[in-house]
Structure formats: C-alpha cells, structure tokens
PADREN-952298 format. One record per residue: residue in one letter; x, y, z of N, C-alpha, C in turn. Coordinates in pm, whole numbers, plus 50000, padded with zeros to 5 digits. Layout:
N
aXYZXYZXYZ...
This chain:
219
x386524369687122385894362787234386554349087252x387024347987388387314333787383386464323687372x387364308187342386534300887238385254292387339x385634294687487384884287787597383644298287595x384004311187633382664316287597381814315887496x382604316587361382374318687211380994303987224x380854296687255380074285487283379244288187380x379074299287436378094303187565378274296887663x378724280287717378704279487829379384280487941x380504285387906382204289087998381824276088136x382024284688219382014280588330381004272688382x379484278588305378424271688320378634253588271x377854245388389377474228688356376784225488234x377334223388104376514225588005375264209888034x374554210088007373234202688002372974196687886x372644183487894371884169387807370514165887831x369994160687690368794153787744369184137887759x369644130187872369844118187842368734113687726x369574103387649368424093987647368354084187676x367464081687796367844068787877366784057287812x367674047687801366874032987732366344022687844x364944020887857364284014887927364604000187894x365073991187996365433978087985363973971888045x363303960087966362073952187982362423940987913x361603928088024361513911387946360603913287889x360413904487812359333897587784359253886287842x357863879587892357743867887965357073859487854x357433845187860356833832887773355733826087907x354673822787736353553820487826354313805087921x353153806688021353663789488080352333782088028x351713782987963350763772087912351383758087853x350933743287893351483735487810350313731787770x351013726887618350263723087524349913707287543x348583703387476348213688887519349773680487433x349543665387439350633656087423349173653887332x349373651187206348343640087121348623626487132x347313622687151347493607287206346963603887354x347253612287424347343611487565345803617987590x345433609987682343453612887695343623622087826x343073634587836342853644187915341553647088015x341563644488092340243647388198339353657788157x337573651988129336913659888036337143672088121x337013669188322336723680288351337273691088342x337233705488320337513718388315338303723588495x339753722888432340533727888580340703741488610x340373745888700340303762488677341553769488666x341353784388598342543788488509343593793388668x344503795688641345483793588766345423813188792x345163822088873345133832188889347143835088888x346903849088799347703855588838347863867988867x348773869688950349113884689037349783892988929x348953906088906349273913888822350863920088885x351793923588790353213928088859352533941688936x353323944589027353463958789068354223969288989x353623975089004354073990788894355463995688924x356303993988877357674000788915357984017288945x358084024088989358054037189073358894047188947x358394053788832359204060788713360154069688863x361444070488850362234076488872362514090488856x361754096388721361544107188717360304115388740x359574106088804358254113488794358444124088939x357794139388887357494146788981358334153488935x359154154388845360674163088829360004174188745x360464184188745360214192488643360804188188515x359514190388400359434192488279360944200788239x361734196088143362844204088057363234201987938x363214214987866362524217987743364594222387691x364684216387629366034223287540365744224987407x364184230487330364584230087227364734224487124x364514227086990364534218386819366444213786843x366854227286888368504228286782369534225386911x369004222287040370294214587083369824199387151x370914193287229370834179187237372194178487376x371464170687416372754165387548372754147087506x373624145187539373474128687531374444117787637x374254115687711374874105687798375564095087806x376684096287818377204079887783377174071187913x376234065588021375984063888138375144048088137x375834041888190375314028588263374504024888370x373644019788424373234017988529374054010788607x374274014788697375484007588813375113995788877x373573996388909372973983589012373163991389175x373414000789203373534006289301372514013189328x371594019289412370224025789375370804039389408x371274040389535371514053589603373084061889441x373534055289385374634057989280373714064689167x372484052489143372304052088969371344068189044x370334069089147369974079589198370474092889173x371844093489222372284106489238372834108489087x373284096989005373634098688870372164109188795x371104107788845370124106388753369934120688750x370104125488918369754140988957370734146688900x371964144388901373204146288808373064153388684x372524147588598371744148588449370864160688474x370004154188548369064168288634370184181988586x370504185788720371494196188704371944199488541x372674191788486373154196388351372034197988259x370934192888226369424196388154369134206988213x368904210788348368304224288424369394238188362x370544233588367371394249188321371584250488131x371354240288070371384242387952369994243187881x368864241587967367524246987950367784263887955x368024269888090368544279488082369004289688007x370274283787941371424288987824370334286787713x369724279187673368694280887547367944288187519x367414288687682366074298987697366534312087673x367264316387778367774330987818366614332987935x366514316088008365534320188111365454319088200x366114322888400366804313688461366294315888591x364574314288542363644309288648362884297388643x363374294188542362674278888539362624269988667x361654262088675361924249788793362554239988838x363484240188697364474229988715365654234288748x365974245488767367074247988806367104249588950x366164253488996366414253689130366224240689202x366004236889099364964216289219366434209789227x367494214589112368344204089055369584212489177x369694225789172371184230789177370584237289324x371494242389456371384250489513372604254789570x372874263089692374204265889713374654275489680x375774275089664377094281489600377044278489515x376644263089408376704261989269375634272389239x374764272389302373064283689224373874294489208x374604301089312375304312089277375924314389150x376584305189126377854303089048377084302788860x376084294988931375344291388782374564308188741x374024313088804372984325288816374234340688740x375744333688798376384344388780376654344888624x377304331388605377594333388475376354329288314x375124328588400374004327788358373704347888271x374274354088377374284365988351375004368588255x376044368588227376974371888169376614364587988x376324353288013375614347287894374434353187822x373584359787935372144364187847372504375687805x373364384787877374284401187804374654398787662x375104384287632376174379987504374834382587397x373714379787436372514376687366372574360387264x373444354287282374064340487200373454330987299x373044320087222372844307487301373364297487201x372814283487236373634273887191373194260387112x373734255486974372954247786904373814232786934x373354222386876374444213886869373904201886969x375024192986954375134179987070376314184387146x375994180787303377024175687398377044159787448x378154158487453378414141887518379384145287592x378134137787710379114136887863379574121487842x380624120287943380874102887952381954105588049x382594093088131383084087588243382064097988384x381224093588363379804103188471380554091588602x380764098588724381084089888811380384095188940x380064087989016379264096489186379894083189319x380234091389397381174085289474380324088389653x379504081389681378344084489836380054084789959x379594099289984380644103190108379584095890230x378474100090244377854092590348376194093690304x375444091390414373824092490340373564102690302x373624112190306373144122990233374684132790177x375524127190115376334136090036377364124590007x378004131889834378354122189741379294132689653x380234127989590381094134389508381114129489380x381154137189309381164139389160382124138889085x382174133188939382854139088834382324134388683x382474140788576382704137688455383104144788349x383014140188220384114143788146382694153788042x382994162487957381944170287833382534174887700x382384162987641382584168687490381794177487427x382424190787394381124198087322382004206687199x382504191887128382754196386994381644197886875x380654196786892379674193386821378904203986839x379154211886965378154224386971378614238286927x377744246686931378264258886788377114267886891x377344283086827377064290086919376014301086803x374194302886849373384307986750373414323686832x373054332786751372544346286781370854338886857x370524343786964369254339486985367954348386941x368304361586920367044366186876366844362086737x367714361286621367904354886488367994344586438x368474332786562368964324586526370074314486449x370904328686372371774327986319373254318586386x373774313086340375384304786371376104318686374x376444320086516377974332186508379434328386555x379074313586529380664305886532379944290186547x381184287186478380674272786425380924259986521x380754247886571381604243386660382904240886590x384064232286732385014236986689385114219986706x385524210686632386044197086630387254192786708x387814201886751389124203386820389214205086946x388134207986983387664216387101388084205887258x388984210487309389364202887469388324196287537x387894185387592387464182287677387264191687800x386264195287862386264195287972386014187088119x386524187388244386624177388308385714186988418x384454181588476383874185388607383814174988738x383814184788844383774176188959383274183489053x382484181889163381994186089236381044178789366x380504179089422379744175089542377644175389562x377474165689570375904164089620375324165389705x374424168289724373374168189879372404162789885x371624154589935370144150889966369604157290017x368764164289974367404175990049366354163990116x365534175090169364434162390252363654160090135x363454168390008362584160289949363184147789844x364454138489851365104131989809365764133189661x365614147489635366694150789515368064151989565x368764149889438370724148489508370554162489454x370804172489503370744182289441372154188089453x372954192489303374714200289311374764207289390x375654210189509375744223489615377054230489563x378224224989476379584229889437380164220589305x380624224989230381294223989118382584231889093x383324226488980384394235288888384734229988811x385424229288722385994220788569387394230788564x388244213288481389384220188426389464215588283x390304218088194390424216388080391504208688061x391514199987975392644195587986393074181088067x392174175788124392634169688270392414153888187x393714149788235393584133988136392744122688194x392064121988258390694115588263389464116188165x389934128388089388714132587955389714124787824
C-alpha cells in the first residue's frame, strides 16, 4: 500500500483540533490610595459607576461540535492576522480540516461538520475518497501540524487558500482493533494544499475546491 494511503488520508484534507490560545488583559484597579497626612473630606463621594464590558461574540459558537477522539490530534501553527474577514475564513479553514479528520476517525461521514464546513466539488472529492478509506477499515492515530495557513479574499464572498501538513507524527490503527498497522513515518514529505472559499448566506467560509502536491517548496 502506498505510504499516502498507508496513513489513511491520501487525498483527503487531513484535520486538527487547533488549539487556539485566548489572548485577555488584566485591568489594574484605578482606585487611589489616600496620601497620609493629607486631611480628606469626611463626606462620602459616591462610588463612580461602571459600565460592565460587552460580551465579545465566541467565534465559534453555533459550529458543530467535533469529536477526533483519545488517539489523534491536529495542531495549528496560525496567528491572528488583525484582519477579521482573513482571521474568519482562517478559522472556517480549520473547520474543514477537523470536519474530514473527524470523519477518517469515525468511519462516519454524516456528521455535521462536514457538511457546514465543505460543499461543492470539494464534498465530492472528500465523500469519494472518504469511501475508499472506510473499505481500508484503518483510521488514524497521531499528531498533524499544519503551518504557513494562508487565505488570500478574491472579493466579498470568495478567498483563496493554502497551507503546508506535516503528518510525520501520524501512524495508521486497524479501527475495529485498534491495533498500529504501520507506524508513522519521520521522513514523511510535506504536503502542500491550496484551494478556494465561499461565503454561504449563513456566514461560514465554507471549501468549494482543493488539491495538494507533495513536495512543493513552500512546505
């Protein structure tokens, strides 16, 4: 078996769970403290009201739940850009790759995240060799690391893609047993993906096309 299949995800977008690190201040009180010495007005000045912050909008909320599992791991090497409509479609991005390697874990490829995340010709593409994977009866243990994640807005509603997937770290289990039936491979090529976004009306970037090459010196 070749060694792209031998890993279950060939052709398939293999999938991460980012783990994205929540950036927060802390605020210092503004109270000042008396000056000793200095005589203070007995009377009582009232406490100065403040406006509770507004709740910041979780980014992922409403998304479908995705489950990869004790024995695998995606991990992200991804920055926030400061761009909203960028760090956005980055996020649905992730989407997509968690939705198809939920999938490949499961051997299950009705979940909700795959369709919220992928449609198109990629759904095709993913569904096909989704097939061909659950025949193998193998799924997949291990870490992947994506990194140089890039999204490029063609106009308001569509954006182009690319990044790079290390998945030397991932190894390939029998799924009804659980057993290792090949180990990862440390050696293992980079793969390079690229492909195209869409904005649906309900404001997911959702993948409409993909492909990867191997090899490609950007990885």
């Amino acid at each position: 078996m070749a060694r792209r299949n031998g890993i279950v995800y060939g052709a398939v977008v293999a999938a991460s769970a980012l783990v994205l690190t929540a950036c927060g201040g802390d605020g210092d009180s503004a109270e000042d403290d008396e000056i000793a010495g200095v005589q203070t007005p007995t009377e009582e000045s009232e406490p100065e009201q403040t406006e509770d912050p507004e709740p910041t909008e979780d980014p992922e909320a409403g998304r479908p739940e995705i489950d990869l599992g004790p024995d695998f791991e995606n991990v992200y090497e991804v920055e926030p850009t400061g761009d909203a409509v960028v760090d956005a479609a980055l996020l649905d991005l992730r989407g997509f790759q968690d939705a198809v390697a939920e999938a490949v874990v499961t051997h299950e490829n009705d979940r909700p995240a795959l369709s919220y995340y992928v449609t198109g010709e990629a759904l095709s593409q993913v569904f096909s060799t989704l097939e061909y994977v659950f025949e193998t009866g193998n799924s997949s243990g291990g870490t992947t690391r994506y990194y140089n994640m890039n999204v490029t807005p063609v106009d308001d509603v569509s954006a182009t893609f690319s990044f790079c997937r290390d998945f030397t770290e991932v190894y390939t289990i029998d799924l009804a047993t659980g057993e290792v039936v090949e180990e990862a491979d440390p050696n293992a090529v980079p793969d390079y993906y690229f492909g195209r976004l869409e904005l649906n009306d309900a404001g997911v970037w959702q993948t409409v096309a993909y492909d990867l090459e191997s090899g490609n010196p950007s990885c």
